[in-house]
C-alpha positions in Angstrom: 103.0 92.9 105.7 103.8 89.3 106.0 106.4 89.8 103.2 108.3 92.8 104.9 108.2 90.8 108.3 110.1 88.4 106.8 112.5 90.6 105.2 113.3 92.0 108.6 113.3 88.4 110.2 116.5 87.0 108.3 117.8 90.8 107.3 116.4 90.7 103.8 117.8 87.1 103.2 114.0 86.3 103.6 113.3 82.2 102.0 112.5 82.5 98.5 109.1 81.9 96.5 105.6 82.7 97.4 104.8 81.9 100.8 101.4 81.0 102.4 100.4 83.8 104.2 97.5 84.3 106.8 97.2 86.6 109.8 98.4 84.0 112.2 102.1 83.7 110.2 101.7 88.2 109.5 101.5 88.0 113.3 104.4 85.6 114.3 106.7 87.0 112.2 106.5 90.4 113.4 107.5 89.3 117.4 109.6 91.3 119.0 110.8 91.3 122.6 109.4 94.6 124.4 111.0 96.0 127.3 109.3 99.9 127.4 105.6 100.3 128.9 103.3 102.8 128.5 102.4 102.0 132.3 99.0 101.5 130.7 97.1 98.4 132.9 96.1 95.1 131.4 92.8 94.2 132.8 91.8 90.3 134.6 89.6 89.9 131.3 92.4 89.9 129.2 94.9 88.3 131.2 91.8 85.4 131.7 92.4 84.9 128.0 95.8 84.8 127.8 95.7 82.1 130.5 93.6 80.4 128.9 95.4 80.1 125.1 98.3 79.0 127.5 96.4 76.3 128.6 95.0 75.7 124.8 98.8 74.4 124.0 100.2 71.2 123.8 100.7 69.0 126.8 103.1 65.7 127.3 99.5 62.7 128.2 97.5 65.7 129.1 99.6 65.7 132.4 98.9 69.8 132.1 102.6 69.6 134.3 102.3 73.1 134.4 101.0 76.7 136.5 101.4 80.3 136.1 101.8 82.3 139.0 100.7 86.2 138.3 102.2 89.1 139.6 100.6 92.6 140.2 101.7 93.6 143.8 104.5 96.5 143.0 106.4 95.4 146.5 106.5 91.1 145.2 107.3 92.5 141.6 110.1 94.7 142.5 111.8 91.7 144.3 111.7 89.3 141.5 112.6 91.9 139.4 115.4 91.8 141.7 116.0 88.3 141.8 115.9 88.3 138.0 119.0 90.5 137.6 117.7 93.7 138.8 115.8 94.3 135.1 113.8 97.6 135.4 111.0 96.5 132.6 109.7 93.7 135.1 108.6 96.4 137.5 106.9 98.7 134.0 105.3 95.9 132.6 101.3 95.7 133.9 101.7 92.2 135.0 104.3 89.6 135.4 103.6 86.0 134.6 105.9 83.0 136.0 105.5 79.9 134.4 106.3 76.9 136.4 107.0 73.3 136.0 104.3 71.5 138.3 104.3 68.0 139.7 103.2 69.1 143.2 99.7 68.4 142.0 100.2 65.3 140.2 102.6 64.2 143.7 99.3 65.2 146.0 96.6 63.5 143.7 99.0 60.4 144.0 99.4 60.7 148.0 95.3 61.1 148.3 94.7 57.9 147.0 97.2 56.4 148.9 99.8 55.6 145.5 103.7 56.5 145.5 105.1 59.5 142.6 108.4 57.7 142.4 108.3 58.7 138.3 108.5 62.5 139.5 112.3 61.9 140.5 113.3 61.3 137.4 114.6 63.7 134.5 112.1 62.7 132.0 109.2 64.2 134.4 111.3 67.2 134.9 112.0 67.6 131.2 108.2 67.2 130.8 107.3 70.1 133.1 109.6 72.3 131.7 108.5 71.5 128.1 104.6 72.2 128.9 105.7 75.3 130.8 107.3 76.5 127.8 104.8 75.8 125.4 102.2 76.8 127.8 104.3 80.7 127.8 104.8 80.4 124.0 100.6 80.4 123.5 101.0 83.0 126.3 103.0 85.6 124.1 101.2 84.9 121.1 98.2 85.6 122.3 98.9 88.9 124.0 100.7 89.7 121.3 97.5 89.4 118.9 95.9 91.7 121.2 98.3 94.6 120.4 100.5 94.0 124.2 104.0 93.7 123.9 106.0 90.7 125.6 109.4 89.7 126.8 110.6 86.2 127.8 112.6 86.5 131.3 114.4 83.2 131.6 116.8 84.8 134.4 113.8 84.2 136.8 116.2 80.7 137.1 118.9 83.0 138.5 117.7 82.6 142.3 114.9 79.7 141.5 115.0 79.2 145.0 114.3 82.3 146.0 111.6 83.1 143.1 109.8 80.1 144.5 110.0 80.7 147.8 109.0 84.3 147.1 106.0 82.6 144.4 105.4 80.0 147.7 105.5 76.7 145.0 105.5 73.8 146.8 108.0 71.0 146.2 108.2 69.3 142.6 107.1 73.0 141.6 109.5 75.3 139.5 109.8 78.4 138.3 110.7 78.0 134.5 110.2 81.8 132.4 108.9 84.5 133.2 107.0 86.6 131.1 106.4 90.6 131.2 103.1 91.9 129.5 102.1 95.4 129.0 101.6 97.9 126.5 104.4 98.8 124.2 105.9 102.4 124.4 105.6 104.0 120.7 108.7 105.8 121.3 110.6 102.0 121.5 113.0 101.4 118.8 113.3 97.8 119.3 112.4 96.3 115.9 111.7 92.4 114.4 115.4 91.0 115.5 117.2 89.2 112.5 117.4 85.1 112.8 119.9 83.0 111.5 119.0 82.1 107.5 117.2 78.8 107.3 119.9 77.2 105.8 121.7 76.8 109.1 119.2 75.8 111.2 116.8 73.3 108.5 118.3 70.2 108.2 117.0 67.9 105.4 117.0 64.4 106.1 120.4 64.2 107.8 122.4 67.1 110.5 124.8 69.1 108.4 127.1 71.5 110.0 126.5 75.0 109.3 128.5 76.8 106.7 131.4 79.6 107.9 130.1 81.9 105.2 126.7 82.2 106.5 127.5 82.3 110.0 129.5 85.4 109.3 126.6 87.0 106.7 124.7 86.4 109.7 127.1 88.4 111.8 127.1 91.4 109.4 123.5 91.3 109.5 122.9 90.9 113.3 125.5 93.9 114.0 123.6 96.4 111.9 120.4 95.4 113.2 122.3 97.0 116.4 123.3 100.0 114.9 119.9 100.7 115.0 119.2 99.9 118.4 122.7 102.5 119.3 124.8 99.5 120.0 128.0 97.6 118.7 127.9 93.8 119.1 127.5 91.1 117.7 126.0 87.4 117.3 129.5 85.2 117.6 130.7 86.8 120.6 127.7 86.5 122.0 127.0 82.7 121.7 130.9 82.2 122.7 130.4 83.8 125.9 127.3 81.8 126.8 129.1 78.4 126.6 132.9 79.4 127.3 132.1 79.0 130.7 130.2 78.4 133.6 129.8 82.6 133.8 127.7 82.7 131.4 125.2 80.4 133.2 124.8 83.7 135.5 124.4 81.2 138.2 122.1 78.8 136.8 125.1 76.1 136.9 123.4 74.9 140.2 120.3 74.1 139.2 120.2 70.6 139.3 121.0 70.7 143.0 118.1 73.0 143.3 115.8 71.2 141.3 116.6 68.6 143.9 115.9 70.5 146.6 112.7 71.4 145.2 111.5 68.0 145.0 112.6 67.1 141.4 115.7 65.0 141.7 115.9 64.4 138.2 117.9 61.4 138.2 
């Protein structure tokens, strides 16, 4: 299995020689990004666990700068599906996790006993937050994923942040970093193991080398039939010329800063 994951994972230009193999790898290399639900419900048990392999990752000091806000209610789901660029698998999915960079309770613990936060202004604290949020979703997806649920990252919850966390009701130096859809996959769903750029270009030995033209465009070839098979014609290039052309392909996120100032994080 693990062999035939990684096939699909770099389109058959899979890294050569006998790999170490154990569930754990069988599992991460068969992720995919799942956006059909059976509308089958995940139960509190199981999003309990999830929570807590999120909270079983990595953390910056054991600050634990993070929360996760869930989301059941179809009326508050619909609206940050909304929010999040109107994406119809948020409202399938059985629940709806937003993970969120959180110094509002490191800010409060400080005010209590009568100390300033002055180190949550700056961009190393919010850098921090976001980092443990991510991680913190990263355990999150594995572990629903080893319990057969299917998952999607939803990043464009930083579209409106305002708005999501006004909607979520974080207080200041909270917010909202990824969102994360869980439910149980539809079998009908064609989405499959999408291919990754070969290691070559992305494992550096020793010293940054810039990537060679040839692969990039094997890469191409492979990442436009892996398409075909989803019934569409694109590409990788175009893509990732798009997203830093200009400030469109921010989708609005260009003003963050200013709003992670206004939520408390001035990230200086």
């Amino acid at each position: 299995m693990s062999e035939q994951s990684l096939s699909l994972r770099y389109g058959g230009d899979a890294p050569a020689g006998a790999l170490p193999e154990n569930a754990v790898l069988s599992l991460l290399y068969r992720h995919r990004s799942v956006r059909r639900y059976t509308g089958e419900p995940v139960d509190d048990e199981t999003v309990t666990a999830i929570v807590a392999a999120a909270q079983s990752a990595a953390t910056s000091s054991n600050h634990q700068a993070w929360s996760v806000v869930e989301l059941r209610d179809a009326e508050r789901v619909a609206r940050i599906a909304e929010l999040a660029g109107g994406q119809e698998f948020i409202r399938d999915a059985a629940v709806f996790l937003v993970f969120v960079a959180d110094w509002a309770r490191a800010r409060g613990l400080a005010a209590a006993h009568g100390e300033a936060a002055e180190a949550i202004d700056y961009i190393e604290s919010t850098l921090v937050g976001f980092v443990d949020a991510a991680l913190a979703a990263q355990n999150a997806v594995v572990a629903a994923e080893s319990l057969g649920l299917g998952t999607v990252y939803v990043g464009s919850v930083r579209n409106a942040p305002e708005a999501v966390a006004e909607l979520l009701g974080l207080p200041d130096a909270a917010f909202p970093v990824v969102g994360v859809a869980i439910g149980h996959p539809d079998p009908h769903d064609p989405a499959g193991i999408k291919p990754r750029l070969p290691q070559r270009v992305v494992r550096h030995r020793e010293h940054y080398r810039e990537a060679d033209p040839a692969d990039i465009g094997d890469y191409e070839t492979t990442v436009r039939g892996y398409y075909e098979t989803q019934g569409a014609s694109r590409g990788w290039i175009a893509a990732a010329i798009t997203r830093v052309r200009d400030i469109a392909g921010l989708h609005g996120r260009h003003t963050i800063r200013e709003a992670l100032a206004r939520r408390g994080l001035a990230s200086r």
